[in-house]
N, C-alpha and C positions, 0 to 999 in steps of 0.2 A: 364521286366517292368522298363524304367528308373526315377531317383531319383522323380523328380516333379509328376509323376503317382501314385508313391505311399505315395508323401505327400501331394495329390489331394483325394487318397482312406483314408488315413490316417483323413485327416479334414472331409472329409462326412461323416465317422463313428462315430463322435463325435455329439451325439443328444443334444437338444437342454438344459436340465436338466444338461449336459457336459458343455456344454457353460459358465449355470450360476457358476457351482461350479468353472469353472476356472475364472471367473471373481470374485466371492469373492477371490481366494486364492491370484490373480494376484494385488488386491487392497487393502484384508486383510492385510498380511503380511508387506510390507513397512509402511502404516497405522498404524498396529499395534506398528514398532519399534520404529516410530517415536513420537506416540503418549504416549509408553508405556500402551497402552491396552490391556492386558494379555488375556482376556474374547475375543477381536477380534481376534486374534493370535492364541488362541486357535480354533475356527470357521473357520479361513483360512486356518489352519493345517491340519484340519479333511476334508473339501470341498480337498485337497491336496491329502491324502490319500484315498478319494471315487473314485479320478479318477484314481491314481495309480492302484488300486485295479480292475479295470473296466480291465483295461489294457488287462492281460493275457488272459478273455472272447474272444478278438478278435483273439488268437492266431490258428493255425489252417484253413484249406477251407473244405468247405462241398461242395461235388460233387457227386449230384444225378439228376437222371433223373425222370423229371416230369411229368405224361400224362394226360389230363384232357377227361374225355367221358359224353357227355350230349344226353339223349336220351328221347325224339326227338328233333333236333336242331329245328324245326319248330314248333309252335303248334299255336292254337286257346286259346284267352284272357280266363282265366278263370280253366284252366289247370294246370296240374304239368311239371314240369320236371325231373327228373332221373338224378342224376347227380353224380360224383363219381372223385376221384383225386388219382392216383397211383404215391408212391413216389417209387422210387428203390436205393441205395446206390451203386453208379458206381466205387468207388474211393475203394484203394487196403487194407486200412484199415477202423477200425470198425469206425463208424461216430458217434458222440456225442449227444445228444438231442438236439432239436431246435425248433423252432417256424417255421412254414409256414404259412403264411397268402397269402386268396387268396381273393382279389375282387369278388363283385356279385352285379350287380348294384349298388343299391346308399350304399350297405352296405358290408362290412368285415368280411370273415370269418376267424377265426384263430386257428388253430392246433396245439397241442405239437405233434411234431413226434418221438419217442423215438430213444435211441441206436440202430443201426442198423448195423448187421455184411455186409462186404465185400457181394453186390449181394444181399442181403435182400429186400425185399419190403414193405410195410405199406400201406395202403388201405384206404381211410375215404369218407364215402357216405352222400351225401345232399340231401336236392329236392332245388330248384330252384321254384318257386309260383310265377304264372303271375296273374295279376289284368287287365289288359287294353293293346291296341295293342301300338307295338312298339318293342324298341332293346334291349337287354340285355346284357351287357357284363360281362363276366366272363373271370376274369385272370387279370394280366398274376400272376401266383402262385411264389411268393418268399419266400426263406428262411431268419431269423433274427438270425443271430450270436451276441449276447451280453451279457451284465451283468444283473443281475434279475433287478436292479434298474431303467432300461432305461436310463442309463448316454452313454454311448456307444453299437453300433449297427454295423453290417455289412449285408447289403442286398445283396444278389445275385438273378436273376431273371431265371427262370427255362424253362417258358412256354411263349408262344404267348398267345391275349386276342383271346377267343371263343367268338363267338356270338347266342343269343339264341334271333331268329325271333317270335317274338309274332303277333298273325293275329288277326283282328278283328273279334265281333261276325257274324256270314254266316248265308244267310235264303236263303231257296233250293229256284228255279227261274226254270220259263218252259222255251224251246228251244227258243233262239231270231231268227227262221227264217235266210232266207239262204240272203246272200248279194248280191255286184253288180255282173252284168257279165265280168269279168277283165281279165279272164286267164283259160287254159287249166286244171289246175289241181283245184279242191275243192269238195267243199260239195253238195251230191247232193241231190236232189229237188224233190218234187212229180210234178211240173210244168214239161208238157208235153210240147217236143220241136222236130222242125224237124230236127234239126242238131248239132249236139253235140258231146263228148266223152261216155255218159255212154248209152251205149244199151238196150232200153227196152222191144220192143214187134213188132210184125210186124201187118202189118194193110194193109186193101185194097187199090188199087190205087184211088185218086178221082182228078180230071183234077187239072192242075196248083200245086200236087207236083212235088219235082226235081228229075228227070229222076238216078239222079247219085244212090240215094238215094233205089233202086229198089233192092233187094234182088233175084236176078236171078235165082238161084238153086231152093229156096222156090215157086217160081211163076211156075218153068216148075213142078215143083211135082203138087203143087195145082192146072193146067189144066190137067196133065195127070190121076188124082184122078177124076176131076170133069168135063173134057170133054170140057169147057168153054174157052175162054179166061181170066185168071185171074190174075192182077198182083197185087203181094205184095211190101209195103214200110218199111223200119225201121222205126222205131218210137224209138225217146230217152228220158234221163230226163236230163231238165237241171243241168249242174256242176255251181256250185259258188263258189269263193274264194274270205270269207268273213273277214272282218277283224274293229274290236271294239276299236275305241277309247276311253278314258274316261280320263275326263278334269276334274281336283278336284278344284276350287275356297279356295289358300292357304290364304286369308286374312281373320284372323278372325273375321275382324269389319262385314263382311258382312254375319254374319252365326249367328246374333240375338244379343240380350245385354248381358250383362259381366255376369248374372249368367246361361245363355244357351250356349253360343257361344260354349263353349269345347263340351259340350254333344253334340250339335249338329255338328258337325265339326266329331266328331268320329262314331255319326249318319252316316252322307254321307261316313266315312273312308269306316264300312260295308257296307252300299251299293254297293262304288266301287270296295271291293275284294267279293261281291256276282257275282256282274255283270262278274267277271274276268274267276270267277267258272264255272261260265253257259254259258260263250265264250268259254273257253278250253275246255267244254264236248263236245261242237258244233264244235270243228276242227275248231275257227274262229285264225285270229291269234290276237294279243293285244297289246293293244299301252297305258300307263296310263302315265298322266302328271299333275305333283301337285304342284307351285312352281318350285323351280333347282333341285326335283325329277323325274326321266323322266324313261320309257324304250321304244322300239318301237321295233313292232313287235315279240316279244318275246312269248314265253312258260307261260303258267299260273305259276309257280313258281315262274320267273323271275320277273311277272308283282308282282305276290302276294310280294314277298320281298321288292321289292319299296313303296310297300304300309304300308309294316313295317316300313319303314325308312321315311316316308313324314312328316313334321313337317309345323307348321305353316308358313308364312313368308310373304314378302310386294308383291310377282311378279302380281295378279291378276290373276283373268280369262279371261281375253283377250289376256293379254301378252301369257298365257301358252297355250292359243287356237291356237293362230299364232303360235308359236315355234311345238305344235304338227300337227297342218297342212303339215310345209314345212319341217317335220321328217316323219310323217304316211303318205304318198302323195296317198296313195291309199286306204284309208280311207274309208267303205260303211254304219257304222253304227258308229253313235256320241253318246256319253252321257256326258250332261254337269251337274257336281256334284256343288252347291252355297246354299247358309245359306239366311233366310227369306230375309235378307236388301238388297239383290242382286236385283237391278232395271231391273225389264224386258229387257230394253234398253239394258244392257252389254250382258245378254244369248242371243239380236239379232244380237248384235255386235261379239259376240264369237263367232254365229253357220256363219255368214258370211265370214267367215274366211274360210270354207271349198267348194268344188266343190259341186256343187246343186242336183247334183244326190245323195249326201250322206243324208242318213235318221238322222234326229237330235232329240234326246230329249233329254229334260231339268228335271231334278231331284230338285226339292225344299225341301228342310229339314226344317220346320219350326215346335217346339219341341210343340208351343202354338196354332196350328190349331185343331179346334174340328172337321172340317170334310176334311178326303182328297178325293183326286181328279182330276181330267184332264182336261185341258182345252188346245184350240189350241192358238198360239201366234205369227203370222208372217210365218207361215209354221214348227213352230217347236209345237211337241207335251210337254208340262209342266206339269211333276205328282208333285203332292206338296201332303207330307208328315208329317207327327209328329213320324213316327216309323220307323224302317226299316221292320218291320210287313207290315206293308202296301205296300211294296214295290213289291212282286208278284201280287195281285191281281191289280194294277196300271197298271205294265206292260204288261199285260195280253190285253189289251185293245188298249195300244198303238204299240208295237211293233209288226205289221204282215205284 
């Protein structure tokens, strides 16, 4: 470490309580001689001697290893967390007591960690308490080398920040139905089809099937059984490979007045990690964009974690309609998530943004409706809401 490093560590160690007493001793003292003020001189003496005294606290490093374990890094608002910080003493001799302080959201936790021989460990368990969806950070855990008085301090940092995903509250949701016909591999369908991948049943010949289609072996058994002419066709079910956008409306002006707009806004958050749930059981795959939150095409986790991290912000729902169009290009099934003041007008402007063969609906969260409901709007189906309660039986109706 050369000289300027460690009078770079040297001055950061010096808290702010440090500062002042050297600024009395540093104003004290000549003050004093000058003015002949014995009572100053004495006060700049002592400020003099507190930091002297500070001093020898810094002397020494502490070198341990930090582990932070939060179990479940994932959860649903409303829940605990598990949480637990293992210190170990790495370093060849016995380590002195100290303070660790570790962040946790908006608040500080702080530890006395005791002496610890060569290789020892120390163990201190939390919970963690989630209130509402979003991110929590935890960490990074440092240690404080100082004087009891807080005149001087030396941090060293142990760990990386954890993050604890907090998910909005879920309401179960039935199957959304199989999507467009895009591609060889997906979900499949009770829609009976004549040409497909998934094999279902064979069935009599009737004029104008495709000859290819004739299951040969099963036709000569079934004439030589039945003496007839008789031929059999495969019969399949169609495969879909379906896939769920969902467009969240990041402007809070337009999700009600200033004392709904949060409730409702975190209203539409569940909604769109319900809808996420009930795409991922369905094998569909998931696309969610909410403001410069985005993922496409992803794993229900994937999607669900963005929806932990969406925050408000100015982009709109048009803007984020367009940018998931020309990301989700293949796109079979829309959901446009906006707050009561959202003008018809933009949900026909946002779902036109998409190719026409994609099914659209429109989600309204408005927290002061006494009765919800469905109505149709330019080709897009509009549930309007006051719960996310409401939100299966809505669906229910729209989405087949």
């Amino acid at each position: 470490m050369t000289t300027v490093s460690r009078l770079r560590e040297l001055v950061g160690a010096v808290r702010p309580l440090g500062w002042l007493l050297l600024a009395v001793a540093a104003v004290g003292l000549p003050a004093a001689a000058l003015l002949g003020w014995r009572e100053l001189a004495l006060l700049a003496a002592a400020c003099l001697v507190l930091l002297l005294l500070a001093l020898p606290f810094l002397l020494g490093r502490t070198r341990v290893e930090v582990r932070l374990a939060l179990e479940p890094s994932r959860i649903v608002a409303g829940g605990s967390v598990a949480a637990a910080v293992h210190v170990r003493n790495t370093s060849a001799a016995r380590m002195l007591p100290t303070v660790l302080e570790l962040p946790v959201g908006a608040s500080l936790h702080r530890y006395g960690l005791p002496a610890l021989a060569s290789g020892a460990t120390h163990e201190e368990n939390f919970t963690v308490r989630t209130d509402r969806r979003g991110v929590i950070a935890v960490g990074p855990a440092t240690t404080r080398r100082g004087d009891p008085l807080g005149v001087c301090s030396r941090d060293s940092r142990w760990s990386e920040v954890h993050e604890v995903l907090v998910r909005p509250p879920l309401v179960p949701l039935e199957a959304l139905g199989a999507g467009l016909l895009r591609d060889l591999e997906g979900v499949t369908t009770d829609a009976v089809s004549q040409s497909d991948l998934a094999f279902h049943a064979l069935r009599e010949y009737v004029p104008g099937d495709d000859l290819r289609h004739v299951h040969w072996r099963s036709s000569a058994k079934a004439m030589a059984s039945g003496g007839e002419s008789q031929l059999l066709v495969r019969q399949y079910l169609d495969t879909r490979r379906s896939h769920a956008t969902i467009v969240v409306e990041d402007d809070l002006a337009a999700w009600g007045d200033a004392l709904q707009r949060e409730e409702a806004f975190e209203t539409g958050m569940s909604v769109a990690a319900s809808l996420i749930v009930r795409a991922a059981l369905d094998e569909f795959e998931t696309s969610f964009f909410c403001g410069d939150h985005a993922t496409s095409g992803a794993e229900g986790n994937r999607a669900l974690d963005t929806v932990c991290r969406a925050v408000p912000g100015s982009r709109g729902l048009v803007s984020a309609a367009q940018a998931a169009a020309g990301t989700a290009v293949d796109t079979s099934l829309l959901f446009l998530l906006a707050g009561a003041r959202t003008p018809v007008q933009t949900l026909l402007r946002a779902a036109s943004v998409f190719a026409p063969e994609v099914r659209r609906v429109a989600v309204v969260v408005d927290p002061a409706t006494t009765t919800a409901g469905v109505s149709e709007a330019g080709g897009i189906s509009v549930l309007r809401l006051a719960a996310k309660e409401d939100l299966p039986g809505l669906l229910r109706w729209s989405v087949r």
